[in-house]
N, C-alpha and C positions, 0 to 999 in steps of 0.2 A: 205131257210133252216128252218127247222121245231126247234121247240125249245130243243126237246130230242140234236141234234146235235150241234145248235148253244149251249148251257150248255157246251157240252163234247169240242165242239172248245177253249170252254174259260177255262175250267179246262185244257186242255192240254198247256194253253198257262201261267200257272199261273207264278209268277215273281220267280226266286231264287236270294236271296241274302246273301254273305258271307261277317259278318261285321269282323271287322279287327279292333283294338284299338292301340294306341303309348300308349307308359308311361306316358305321357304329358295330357293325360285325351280326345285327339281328335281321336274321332271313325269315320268308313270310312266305305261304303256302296258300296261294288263291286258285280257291273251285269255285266259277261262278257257273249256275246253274237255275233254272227257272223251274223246276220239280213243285217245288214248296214257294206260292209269289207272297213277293214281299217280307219275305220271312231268312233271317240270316245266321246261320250258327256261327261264332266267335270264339276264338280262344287261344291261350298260348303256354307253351309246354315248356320248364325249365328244366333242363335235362339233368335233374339231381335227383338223387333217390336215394334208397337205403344203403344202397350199396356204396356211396362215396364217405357213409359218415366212418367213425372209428370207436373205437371205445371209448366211453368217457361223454359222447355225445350223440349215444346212438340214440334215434327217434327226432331228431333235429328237423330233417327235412320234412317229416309229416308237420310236427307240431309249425313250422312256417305257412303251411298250405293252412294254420287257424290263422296264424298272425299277419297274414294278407288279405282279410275280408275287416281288419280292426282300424282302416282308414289313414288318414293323411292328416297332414296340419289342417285344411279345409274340410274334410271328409271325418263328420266320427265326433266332433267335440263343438258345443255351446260357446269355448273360451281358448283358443289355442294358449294363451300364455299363461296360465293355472294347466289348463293339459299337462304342460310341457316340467310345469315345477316338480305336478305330482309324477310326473313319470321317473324325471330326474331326483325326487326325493325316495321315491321305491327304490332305484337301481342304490343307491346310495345306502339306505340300508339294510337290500336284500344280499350285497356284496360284503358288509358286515356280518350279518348272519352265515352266510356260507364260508367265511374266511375261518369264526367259531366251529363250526359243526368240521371244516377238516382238521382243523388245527386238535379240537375236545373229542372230538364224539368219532373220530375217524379212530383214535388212536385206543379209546374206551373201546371200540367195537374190536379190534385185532387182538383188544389183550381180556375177550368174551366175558367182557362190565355189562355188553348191549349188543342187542341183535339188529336194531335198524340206526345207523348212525342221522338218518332223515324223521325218524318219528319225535317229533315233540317233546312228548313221553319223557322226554330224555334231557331235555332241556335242560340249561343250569338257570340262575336268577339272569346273565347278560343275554344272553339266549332268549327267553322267555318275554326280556320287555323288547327286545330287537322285533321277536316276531307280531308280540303286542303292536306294535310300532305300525310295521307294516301293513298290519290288517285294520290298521284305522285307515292308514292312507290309501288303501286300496278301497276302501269302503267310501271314503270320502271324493274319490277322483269321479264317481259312478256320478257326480253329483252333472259334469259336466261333457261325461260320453252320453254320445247321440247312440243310441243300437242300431245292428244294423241299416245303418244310415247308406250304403251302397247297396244294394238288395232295393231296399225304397224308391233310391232313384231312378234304378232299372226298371223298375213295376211299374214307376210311374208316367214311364213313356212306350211301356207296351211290353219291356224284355222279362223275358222268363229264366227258371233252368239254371241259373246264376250258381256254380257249384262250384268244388274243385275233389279232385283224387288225389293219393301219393300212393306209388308203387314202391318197390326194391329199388324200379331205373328212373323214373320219371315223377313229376308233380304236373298236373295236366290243370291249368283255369279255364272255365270255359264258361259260354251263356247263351242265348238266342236274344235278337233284337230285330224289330223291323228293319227294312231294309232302310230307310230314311233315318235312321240312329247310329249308324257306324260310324258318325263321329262323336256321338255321345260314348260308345264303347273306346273307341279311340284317347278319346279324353281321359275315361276313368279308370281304363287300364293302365295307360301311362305315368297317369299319376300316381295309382300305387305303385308301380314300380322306381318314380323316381322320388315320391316322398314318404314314405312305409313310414312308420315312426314307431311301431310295435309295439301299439298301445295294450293296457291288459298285459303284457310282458309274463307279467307274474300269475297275477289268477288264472289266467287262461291255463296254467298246467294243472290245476285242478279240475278244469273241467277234461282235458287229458288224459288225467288218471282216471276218471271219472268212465271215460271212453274205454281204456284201458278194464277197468273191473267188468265193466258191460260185457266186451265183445271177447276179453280171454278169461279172467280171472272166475267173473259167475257163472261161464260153459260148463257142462259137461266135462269137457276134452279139451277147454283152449289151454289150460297151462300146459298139458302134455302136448299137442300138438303142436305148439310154441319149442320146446323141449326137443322134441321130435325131429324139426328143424336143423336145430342148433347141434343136435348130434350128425343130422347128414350131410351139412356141409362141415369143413374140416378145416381149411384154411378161407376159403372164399368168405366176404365180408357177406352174403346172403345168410348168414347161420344168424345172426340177428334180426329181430322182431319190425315191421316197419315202426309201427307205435310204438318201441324201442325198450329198453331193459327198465325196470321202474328208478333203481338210484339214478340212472343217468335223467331221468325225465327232472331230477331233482335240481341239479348239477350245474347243467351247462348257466355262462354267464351271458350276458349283455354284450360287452364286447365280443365274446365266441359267435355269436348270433351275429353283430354286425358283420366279421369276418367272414361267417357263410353266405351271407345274403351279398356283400362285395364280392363276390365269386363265382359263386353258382345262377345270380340272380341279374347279373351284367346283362347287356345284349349281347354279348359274343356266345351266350348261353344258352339264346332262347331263342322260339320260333315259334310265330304266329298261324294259326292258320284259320283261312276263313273259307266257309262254304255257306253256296246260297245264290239267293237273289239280287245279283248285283254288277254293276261296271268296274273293270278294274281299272281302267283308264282311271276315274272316280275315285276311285279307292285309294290308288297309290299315293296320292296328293295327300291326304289325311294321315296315311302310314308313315310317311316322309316328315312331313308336319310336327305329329305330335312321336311319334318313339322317337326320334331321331334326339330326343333332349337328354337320352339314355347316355351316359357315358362309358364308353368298355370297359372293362375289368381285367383283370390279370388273368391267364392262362389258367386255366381249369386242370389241376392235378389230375392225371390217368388214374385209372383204375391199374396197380400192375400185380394185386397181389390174384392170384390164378388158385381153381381149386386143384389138391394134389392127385393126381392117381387114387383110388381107393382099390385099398388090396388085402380088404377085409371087410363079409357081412356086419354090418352093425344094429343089433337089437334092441328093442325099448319094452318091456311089461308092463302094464299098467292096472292096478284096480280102481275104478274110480265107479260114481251113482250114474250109471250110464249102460246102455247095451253092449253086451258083447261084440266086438267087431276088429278087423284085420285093414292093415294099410303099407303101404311098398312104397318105398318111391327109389330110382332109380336114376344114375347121372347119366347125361343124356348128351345133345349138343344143345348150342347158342343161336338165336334166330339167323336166319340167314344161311345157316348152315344146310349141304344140300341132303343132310338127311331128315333136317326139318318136318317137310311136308311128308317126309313117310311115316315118324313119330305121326303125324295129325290122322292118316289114314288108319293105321294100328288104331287109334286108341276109339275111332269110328267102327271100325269091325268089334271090337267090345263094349261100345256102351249101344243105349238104346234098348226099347223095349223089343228088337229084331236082332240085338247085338247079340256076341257069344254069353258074353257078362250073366244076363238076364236070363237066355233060354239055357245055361246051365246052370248057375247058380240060385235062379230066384225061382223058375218054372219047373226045371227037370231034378235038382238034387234036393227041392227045396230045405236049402240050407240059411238063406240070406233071404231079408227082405228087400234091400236093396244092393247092386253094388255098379260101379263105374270104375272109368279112367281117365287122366288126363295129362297131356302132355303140356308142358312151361319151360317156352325157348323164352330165354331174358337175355340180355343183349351180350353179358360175360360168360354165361353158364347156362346149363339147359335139366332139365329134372323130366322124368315121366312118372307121373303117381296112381298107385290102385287102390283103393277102399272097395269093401266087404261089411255092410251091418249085418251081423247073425240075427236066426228065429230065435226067439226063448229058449235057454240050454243049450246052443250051440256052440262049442267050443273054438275060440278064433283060429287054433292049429288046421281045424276041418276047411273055415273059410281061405287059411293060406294055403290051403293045398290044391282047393279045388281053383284059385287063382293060378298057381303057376301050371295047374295042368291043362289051363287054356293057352298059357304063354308057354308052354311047351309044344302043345298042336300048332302056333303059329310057325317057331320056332322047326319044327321039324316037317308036317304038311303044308303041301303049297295051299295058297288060298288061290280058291276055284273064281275065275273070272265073271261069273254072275253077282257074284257075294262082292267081290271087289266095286265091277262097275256100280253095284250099286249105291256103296257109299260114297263113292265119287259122284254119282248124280246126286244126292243128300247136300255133299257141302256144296256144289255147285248150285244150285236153290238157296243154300243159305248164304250164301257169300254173295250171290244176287239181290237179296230181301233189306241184308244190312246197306245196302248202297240208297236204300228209297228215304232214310230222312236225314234231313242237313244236319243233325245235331250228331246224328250217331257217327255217318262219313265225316266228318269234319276228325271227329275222336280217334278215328281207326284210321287217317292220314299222318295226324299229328302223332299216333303210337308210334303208325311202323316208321314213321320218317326218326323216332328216336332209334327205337331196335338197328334199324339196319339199312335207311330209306324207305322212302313212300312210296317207291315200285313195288315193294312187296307186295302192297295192295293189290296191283294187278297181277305180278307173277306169282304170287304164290297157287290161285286155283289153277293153275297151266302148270304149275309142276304135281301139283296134287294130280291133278289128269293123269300126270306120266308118269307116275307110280305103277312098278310093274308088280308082281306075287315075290321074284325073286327079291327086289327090292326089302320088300317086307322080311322075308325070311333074314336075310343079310343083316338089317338093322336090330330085327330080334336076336337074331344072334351075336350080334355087336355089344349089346347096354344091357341086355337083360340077363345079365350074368350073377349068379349068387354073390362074389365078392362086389360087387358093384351096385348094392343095394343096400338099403337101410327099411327093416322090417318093427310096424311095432304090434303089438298085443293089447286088447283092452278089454277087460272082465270085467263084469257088474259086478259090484258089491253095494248092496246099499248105506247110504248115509248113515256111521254112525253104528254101522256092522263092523262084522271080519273080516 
């Protein structure tokens, strides 16, 4: 398809959406659409993320995206009124317990008695039968949760996909249902949100940690690249982990919990969006119906702390049982921002098996087995990052050089308008492709509607179009500056070596 047509394919295919508000202060995003019949993606996004927590309680917001699948006074439990004892005899004395562990083990830890004020290990005799205590009562409450008992009901009327994410900005719930179930969804959403009861409270942070050892702890690379992070942002609350620092997983209470969830988890917070097969005539009545029993919440704390100027490289070394390899990241701009789509264009002329990336680093110097880039506008701050995996014996200083001597060629040669159009016709096809299933469009309305609105969906490939070479050069020469970067290094040594 020549670019005149694939253009007109993508303008005819632009999104329509009719937003819809309750009194209650929750707005709703309906795509009705017959692509996919009978078939409805659902979901709704509370605009908390990592970025809102603080120290002390960071990982909060992920660990809620478990404690919202753990059901309701109806949903989730054999015996609401044993539910409710054992819930209330946990917090009771898991708030004993942690009151010991700051009071004993916080103060043993500062005057280096102990290394983890949170391990056991450490326990005194009050300590020891407290937590005795509670791991009967947690064992005992298992008697009368139902599992996954909302998943079940979904499946058993057709819904699929039942999941949720937590970003930096966002907690996204989402799921597909027949079109003749959106009051089933309706229902079951609603009621998690207005009766959560956060059951599991307590065990569920083990299985947290659990997540936490998986996906950073037993890598290769995640504690460094966790690390990594937390060195390149400086003031911005993105310098923390979503899955969040391990004492604080330990930490936060019950009450803190309720406080977030009164807050962030209000309808003044959230926003629905539905794509699919359906009337919204129809629809709206249901919406109306069952969220409207939300009651608002109090004003949602800004975001004001900002990252500062950086005005100095900052470096990280690393030897870990891992390939040698080189990584950049770079502060950038915030979605929305109109340098945004040039960031996306850059980091297109670099990856890809036709990118610079590949035919000089992987093909022509072969230095690297792999390497890419990628830009991350977040709704306060923006990053662009490069990775480099070296060949066996490749020194990661070779792979950071031959990296910036591509972001130097940008930097200082224009890029040739065949090379351009072409990546523009790439994401034009892929910004097309993502629009064909309800579940995916449904997700990338409710993102960009957090980031920066849900027009972005439509304007962002029209400005990616209008991305000139100049353009390019200007924003390379903008952000891709030595002081404005954080570089790290990573040497194999094997497990247990030097």
């Amino acid at each position: 398809m020549n670019t005149a047509l694939l253009l007109a394919s993508f303008a005819h295919a632009q999104v329509e959406v009719e937003e819809f508000a309750l009194d209650n202060g929750m707005t709703f995003l309906l795509v009705p659409r017959t692509e996919q019949p009978n078939n409805v993606a659902a979901g709704w996004v509370a605009h908390v993320g990592s970025v809102n927590e603080r120290p002390g309680i960071t990982g909060i917001s992920h660990f809620f995206e478990h404690m919202m699948f753990k059901g309701t006074t109806t949903i989730g439990t054999r015996d609401p009124e044993r539910d409710a004892w054992f819930r209330s005899e946990q917090e009771r004395v898991k708030s004993a317990l942690d009151a010991l562990v700051n009071e004993v083990n916080y103060d043993r830890y500062r005057h280096g008695e102990i290394t983890n004020p949170h391990d056991a290990s450490h326990d005194n005799a009050e300590m020891a039968a407290l937590r005795a205590e509670l791991a009967k009562l947690m064992e005992d409450h298992r008697e009368v949760i139902v599992k996954n008992e909302m998943d079940a009901l979904y499946s058993a009327e057709g819904g699929s996909d039942l999941n949720a994410f937590t970003s930096e900005d966002l907690t996204f719930y989402f799921t597909s249902v027949p079109s003749n179930k959106l009051e089933l969804w309706a229902w079951l959403e609603s009621d998690r949100l207005t009766d959560s009861v956060f059951r599991e409270f307590y065990s569920e942070r083990d299985v947290v940690h659990e997540e936490r050892r998986l996906r950073v702890e037993s890598t290769p690379t995640g504690v460094y690249d966790e690390q990594f992070e937390a060195m390149f942002w400086t003031s911005s609350p993105y310098s923390w982990p979503v899955i969040g620092w391990p004492s604080d997983l330990n930490s936060y209470t019950m009450a803190q919990a309720r406080s977030y969830f009164e807050t962030y988890y209000a309808p003044n917070n959230l926003t629905g969006v539905i794509v699919g097969d359906f009337d919204p005539a129809t629809v709206k009545p249901l919406l109306t119906e069952y969220f409207s029993r939300l009651k608002a919440g109090p004003p949602v704390p800004p975001v004001v702390t900002t990252e500062v100027p950086a005005l100095a490289e900052k470096r990280m070394n690393v030897e870990c049982d891992c390939p040698n390899s080189f990584q950049v990241a770079y502060h950038t701009a915030p979605a929305g921002h109109p340098d945004d789509p040039v960031l996306t264009v850059i980091s297109s002329l670099l990856n890809g098996r036709t990118g610079r990336l590949y035919r000089n680093l992987v093909e022509g110097k072969e230095i690297a087995t792999d390497a890419s880039a990628r830009p991350d506008a977040r709704r306060y701050a923006g990053a662009f990052y490069g990775t480099a995996q070296g060949r066996e014996g490749v020194d990661p200083a070779k792979l950071e050089a031959a990296w910036h001597a591509q972001i130097d060629r940008l930097r200082t040669e224009p890029v040739g308008e065949a090379e351009l159009q072409k990546v523009k016709n790439q994401y034009a096809a892929d910004a097309y492709r993502r629009l064909q299933s309800n579940l995916w469009l449904m997700i990338q309305v409710g993102y960009n509607e957090h980031l920066d609105g849900w027009e972005l969906l439509n304007d962002e490939p029209k400005k990616v179009q209008a991305v000139t070479t100049e353009d390019v050069q200007r924003v390379v020469q903008t952000y891709f500056t030595e002081n404005n970067r954080a570089v790290g290094h990573y040497r194999r040594v094997e497990a247990g070596g030097n």
